[in-house]
KOLVOMAR-305825 format. One record per residue (C-alpha): residue in one letter; residue number from 1; x negated, y negated, z. Coordinates in pm, 1 decimal, decimal comma, padded with zeros to 6 digits. Layout:
NODE r   k        X        Y        Z
NODE a NUM        X        Y        Z
...
END
This chain:
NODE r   k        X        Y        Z
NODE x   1  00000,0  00000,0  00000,0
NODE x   2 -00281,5 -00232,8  00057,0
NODE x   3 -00464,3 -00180,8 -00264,8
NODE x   4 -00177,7 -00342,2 -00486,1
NODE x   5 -00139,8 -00634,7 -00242,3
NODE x   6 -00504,2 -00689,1 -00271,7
NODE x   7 -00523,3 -00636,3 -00634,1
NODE x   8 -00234,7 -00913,7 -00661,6
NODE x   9 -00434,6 -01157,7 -00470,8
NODE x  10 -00763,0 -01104,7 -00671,3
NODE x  11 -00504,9 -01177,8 -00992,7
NODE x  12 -00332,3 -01507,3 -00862,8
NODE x  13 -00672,3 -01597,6 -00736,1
NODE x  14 -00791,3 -01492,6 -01075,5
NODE x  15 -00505,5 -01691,9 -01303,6
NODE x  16 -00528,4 -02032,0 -01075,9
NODE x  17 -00930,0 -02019,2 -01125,2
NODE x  18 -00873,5 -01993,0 -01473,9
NODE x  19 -00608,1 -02272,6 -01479,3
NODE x  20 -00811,5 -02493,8 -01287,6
NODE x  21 -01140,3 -02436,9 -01483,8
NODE x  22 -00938,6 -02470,4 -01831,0
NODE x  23 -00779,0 -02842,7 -01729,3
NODE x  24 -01096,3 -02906,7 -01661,7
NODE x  25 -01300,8 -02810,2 -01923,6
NODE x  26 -01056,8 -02935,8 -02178,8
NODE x  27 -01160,5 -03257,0 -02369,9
NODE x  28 -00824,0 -03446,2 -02486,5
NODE x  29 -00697,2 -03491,1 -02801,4
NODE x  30 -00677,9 -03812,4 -03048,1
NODE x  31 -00315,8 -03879,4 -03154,6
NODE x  32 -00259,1 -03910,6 -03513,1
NODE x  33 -00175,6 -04276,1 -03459,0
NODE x  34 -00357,3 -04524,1 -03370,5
NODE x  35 -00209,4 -04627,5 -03050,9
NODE x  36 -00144,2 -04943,3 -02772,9
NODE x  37 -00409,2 -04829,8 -02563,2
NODE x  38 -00659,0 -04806,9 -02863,8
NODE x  39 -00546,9 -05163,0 -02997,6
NODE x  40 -00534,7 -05316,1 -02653,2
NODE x  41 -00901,9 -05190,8 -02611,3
NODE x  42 -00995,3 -05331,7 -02976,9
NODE x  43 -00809,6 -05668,4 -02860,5
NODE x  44 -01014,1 -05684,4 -02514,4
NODE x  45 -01330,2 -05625,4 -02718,6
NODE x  46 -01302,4 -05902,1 -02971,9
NODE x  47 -01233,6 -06112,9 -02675,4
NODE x  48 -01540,5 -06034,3 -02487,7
NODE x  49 -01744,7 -05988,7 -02858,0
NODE x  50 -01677,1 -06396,4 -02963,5
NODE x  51 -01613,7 -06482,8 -02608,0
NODE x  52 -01535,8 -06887,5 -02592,9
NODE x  53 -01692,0 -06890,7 -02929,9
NODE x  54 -01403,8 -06890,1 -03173,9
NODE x  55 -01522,7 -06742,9 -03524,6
NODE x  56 -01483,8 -06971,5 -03852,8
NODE x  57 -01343,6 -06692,2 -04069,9
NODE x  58 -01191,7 -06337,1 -03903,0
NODE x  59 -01049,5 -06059,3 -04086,1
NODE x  60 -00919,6 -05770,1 -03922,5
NODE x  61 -00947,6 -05432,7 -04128,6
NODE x  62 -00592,6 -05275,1 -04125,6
NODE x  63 -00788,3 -04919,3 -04149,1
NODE x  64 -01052,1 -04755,5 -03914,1
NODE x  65 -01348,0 -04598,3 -04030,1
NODE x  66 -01512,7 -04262,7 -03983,3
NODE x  67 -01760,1 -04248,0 -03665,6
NODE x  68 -01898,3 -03927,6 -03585,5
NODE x  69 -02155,8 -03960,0 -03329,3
NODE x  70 -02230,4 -03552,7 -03289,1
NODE x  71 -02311,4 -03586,8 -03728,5
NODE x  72 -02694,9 -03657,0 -03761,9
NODE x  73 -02663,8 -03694,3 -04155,1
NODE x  74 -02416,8 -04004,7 -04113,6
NODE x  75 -02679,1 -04159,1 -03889,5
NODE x  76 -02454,5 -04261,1 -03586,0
NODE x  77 -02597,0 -04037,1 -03286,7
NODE x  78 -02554,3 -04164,8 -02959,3
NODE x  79 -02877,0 -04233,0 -02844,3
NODE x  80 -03019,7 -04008,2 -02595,5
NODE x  81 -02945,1 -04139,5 -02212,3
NODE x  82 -02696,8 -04346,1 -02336,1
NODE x  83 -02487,6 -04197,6 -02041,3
NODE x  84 -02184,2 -04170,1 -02229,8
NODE x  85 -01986,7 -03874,1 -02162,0
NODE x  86 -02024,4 -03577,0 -02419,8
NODE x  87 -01632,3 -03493,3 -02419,2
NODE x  88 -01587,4 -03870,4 -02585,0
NODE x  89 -01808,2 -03760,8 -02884,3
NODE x  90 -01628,0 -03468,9 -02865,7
NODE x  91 -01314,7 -03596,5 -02953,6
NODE x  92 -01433,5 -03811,1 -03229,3
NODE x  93 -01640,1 -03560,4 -03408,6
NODE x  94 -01310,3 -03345,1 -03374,6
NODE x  95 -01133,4 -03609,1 -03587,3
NODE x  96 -01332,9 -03508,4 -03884,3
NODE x  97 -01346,7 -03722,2 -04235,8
NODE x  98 -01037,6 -03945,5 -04180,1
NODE x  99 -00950,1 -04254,3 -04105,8
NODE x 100 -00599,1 -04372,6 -04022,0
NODE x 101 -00427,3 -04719,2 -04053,3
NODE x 102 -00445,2 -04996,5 -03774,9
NODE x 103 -00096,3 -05154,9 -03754,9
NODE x 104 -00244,8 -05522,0 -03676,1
NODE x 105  00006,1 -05692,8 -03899,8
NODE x 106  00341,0 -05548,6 -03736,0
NODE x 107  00184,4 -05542,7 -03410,2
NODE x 108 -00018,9 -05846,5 -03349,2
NODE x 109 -00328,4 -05916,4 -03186,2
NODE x 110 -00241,6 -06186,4 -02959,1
NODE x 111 -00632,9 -06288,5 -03048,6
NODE x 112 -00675,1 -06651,4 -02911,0
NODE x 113 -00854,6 -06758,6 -03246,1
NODE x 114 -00673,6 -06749,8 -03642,4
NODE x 115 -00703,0 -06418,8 -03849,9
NODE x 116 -00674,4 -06240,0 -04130,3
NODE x 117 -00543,6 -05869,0 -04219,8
NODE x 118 -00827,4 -05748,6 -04413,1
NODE x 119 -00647,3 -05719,0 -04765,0
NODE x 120 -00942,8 -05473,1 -04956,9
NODE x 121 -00849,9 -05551,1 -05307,8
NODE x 122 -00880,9 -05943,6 -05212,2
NODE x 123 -01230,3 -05968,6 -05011,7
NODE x 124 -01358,6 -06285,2 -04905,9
NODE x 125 -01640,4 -06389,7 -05007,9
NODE x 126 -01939,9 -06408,6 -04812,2
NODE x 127 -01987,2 -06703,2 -04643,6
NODE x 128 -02122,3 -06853,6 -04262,1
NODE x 129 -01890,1 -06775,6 -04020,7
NODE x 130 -01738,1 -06471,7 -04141,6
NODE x 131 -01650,5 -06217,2 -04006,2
NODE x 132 -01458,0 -05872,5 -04127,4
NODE x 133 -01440,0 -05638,0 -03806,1
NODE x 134 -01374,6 -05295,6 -03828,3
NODE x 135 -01300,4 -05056,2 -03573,3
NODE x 136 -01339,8 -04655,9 -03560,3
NODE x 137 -01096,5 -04453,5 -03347,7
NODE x 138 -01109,6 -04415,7 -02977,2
NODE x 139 -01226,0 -04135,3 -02733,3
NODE x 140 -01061,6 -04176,0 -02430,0
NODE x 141 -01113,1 -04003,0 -02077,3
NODE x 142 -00817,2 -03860,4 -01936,1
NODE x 143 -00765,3 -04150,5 -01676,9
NODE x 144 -00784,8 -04465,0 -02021,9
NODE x 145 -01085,7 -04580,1 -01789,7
NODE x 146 -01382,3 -04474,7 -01981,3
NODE x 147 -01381,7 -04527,8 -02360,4
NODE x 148 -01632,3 -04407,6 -02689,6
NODE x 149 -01603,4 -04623,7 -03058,5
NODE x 150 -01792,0 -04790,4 -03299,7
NODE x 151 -01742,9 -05132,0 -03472,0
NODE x 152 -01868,0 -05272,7 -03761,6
NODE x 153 -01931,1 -05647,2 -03844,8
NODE x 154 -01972,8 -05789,0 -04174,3
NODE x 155 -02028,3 -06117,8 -04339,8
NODE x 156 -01891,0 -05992,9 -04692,8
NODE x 157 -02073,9 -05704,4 -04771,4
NODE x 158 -02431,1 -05887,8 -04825,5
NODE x 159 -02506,3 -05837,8 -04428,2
NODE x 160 -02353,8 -05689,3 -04071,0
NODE x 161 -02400,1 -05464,6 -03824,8
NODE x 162 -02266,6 -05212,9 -03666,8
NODE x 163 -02236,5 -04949,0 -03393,2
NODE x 164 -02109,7 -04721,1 -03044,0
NODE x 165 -01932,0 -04903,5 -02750,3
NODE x 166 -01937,5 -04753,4 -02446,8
NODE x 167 -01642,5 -04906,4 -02225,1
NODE x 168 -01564,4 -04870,7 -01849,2
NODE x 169 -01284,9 -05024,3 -01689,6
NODE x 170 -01364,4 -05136,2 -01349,7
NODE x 171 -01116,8 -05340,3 -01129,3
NODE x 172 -00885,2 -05348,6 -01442,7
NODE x 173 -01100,5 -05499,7 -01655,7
NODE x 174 -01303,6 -05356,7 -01956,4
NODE x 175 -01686,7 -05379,1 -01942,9
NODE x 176 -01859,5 -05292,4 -02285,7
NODE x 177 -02205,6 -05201,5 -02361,4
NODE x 178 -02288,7 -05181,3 -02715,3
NODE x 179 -02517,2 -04880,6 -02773,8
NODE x 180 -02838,2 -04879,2 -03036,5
NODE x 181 -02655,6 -04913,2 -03398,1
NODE x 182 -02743,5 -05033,0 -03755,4
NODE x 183 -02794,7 -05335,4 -03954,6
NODE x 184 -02632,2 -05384,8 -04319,2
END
């Protein structure tokens, strides 16, 4: 009678380890859509990016772009000791090839400066003061306090720059720390 009883116990004991180990372990998933907490983040960057410094001429790309920071042929490794958790990489090298459309027009930015949707077929041309900012998709811990993407800056397409932000949100506020990236 005791050797069933026990051999129940070393299975529930069994099943919640597993449970437990699996929530854990798991690294979450990037919706399909780009979402609030993604565009709110994008929104808090630009804001701390041009700070009090409004920018002449902003364009917002309606589209992300593809950052896969576990790639080395695309070039966009996180640099080593960059302390950003490997389950954000994760979750954007899970996203693949793809990049998915940034509602910015129906949704607003709210930006405290003028700008521009990004119309591709119409760019502007290069000039001081421009700016066309792209962002990639967002990793996101499970609690929205820790974040993994990329931006990219460009004046037209004759220079830029580019690259990882790691953000932390700490007493509700975001805190970014651009990570080593790449020059157009």
């Amino acid at each position: 009678m005791k050797r069933p009883q026990r051999l129940f116990r070393i299975g529930v004991t069994g099943l919640i380890l597993a449970v437990g180990l699996g929530s854990v372990g798991c690294t979450p998933k990037i919706p399909a859509k780009v979402g609030i907490e993604e565009l709110n983040l994008y929104h808090e960057w630009l804001k701390h990016y041009f700070g009090s410094k409004a920018p002449t001429q902003l364009y917002l790309d309606d589209q992300t772009f593809i950052y896969d920071p576990l790639d080395p042929k695309r070039g966009q490794a996180l640099p080593k000791g960059s302390a950003v958790p490997s389950s954000l990489a994760r979750q954007l090298h899970a996203l693949g090839n793809a990049e998915y459309p940034v509602e910015v027009a129906s949704v607003g930015m709210n930006l405290p400066w003028p700008y521009q949707v990004l119309n591709p077929r119409v760019l502007p041309a290069p000039a001081t003061g421009l700016h066309i900012i792209s962002f990639s998709r967002v990793g996101f811990n499970r609690s929205l306090t820790e974040a993994l993407f990329a931006i990219s800056d460009s004046c037209g397409g004759e220079c830029g720059h580019g690259g990882p932000v790691h953000a932390v949100k700490q007493n509700g506020a975001w805190q970014f720390t651009e990570l080593a990236g790449w020059v157009y």
